[in-house]
N, C-alpha and C positions, 0 to 999 in steps of 0.2 A: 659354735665354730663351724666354718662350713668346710667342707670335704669334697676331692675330690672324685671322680665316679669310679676310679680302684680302690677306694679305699673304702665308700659308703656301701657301694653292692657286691654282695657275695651270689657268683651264679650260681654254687651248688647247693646253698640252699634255697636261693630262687625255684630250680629244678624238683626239688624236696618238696617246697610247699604245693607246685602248679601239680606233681604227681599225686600229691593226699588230697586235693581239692575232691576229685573221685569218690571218697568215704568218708565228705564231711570233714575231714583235716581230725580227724580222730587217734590216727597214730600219730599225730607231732603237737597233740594238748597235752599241757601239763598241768596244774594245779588252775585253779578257776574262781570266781568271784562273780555274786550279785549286783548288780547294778538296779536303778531305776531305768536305764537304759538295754538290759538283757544281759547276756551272760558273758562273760571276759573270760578267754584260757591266759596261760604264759604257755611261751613256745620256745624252746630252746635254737629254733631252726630262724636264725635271721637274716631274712633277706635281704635287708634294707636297713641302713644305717640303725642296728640293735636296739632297733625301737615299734618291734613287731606282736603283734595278739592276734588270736583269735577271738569275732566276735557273733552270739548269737543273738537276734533281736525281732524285729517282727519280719522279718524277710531270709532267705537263707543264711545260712552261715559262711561268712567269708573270713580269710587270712586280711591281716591290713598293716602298714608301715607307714611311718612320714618321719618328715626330717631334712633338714636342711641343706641344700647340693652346691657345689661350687661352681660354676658356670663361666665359660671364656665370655670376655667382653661381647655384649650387643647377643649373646647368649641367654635366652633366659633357664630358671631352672628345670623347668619343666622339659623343654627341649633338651639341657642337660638330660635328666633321667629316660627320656623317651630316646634317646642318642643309646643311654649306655644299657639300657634292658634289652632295647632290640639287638645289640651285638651278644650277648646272655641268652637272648632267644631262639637266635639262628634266620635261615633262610624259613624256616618251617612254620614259622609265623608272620602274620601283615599285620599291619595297626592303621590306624583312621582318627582321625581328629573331628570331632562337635561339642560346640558349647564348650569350648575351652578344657576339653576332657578328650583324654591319648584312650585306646579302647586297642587292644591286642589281643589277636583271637587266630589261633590253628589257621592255616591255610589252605585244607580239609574241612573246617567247619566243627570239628570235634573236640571234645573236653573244655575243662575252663577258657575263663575269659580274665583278662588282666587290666586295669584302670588306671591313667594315674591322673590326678588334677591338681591343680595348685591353690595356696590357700596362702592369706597371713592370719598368722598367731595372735595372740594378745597382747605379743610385743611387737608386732609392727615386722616382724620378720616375714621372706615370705618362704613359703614351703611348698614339700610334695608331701601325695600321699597316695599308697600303693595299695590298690586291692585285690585281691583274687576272690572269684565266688566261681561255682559249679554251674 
């Protein structure tokens, strides 16, 4: 079901997560799991249509979300989510677009950095997906 961008994004846990990026997102892990792919928390704090982990693997640890956005015509979803994060983010952040990847980053240059890129599923759907790392 896709949704639209009041209803998928919550900004104060958006704010929650980009604040813990800091300490490894250590205060907003919850119970966790082995993968053959690194380590998986659950998170109570979701930013992004309730479909959010932390994941540790050979690279930093990032917060991560995806899921399917509702989009005006000739809108894609991507541009949806990149629409409604930067109004979440404020003036106090800029973003940039390469390779088909949104890249949100302080406007100071400081603290994390925020990703979104678009992908389809195994059903043919297409999607975003949200990452924050330190």
């Amino acid at each position: 079901m896709q949704q639209s961008v009041t209803t998928y994004l919550n900004c104060d846990d958006l704010q929650q997560a980009i604040a813990s990026a800091d300490n490894g997102f250590d205060d907003i892990k919850r119970g966790s799991r082995s993968t053959r792919y690194g380590q998986i928390w659950n998170t109570s704090i979701q930013a992004f249509d309730n479909a959010c982990s932390i994941v540790s693997a050979s690279g930093p640890t990032y917060y991560t979300c995806s899921g399917r956005i509702e989009s005006d015509a000739g809108e894609s979803q991507l541009e949806a989510a990149t629409d409604g994060i930067g109004q979440c983010l404020g003036s106090e952040w800029s973003s940039s677009t390469s390779s088909g990847e949104v890249r949100f980053h302080r406007v100071d240059g400081s603290g994390p950095t925020l990703a979104l890129k678009n992908f389809e599923n195994d059903r043919g759907a297409q999607m975003v997906v949200m990452r924050i790392e330190q």
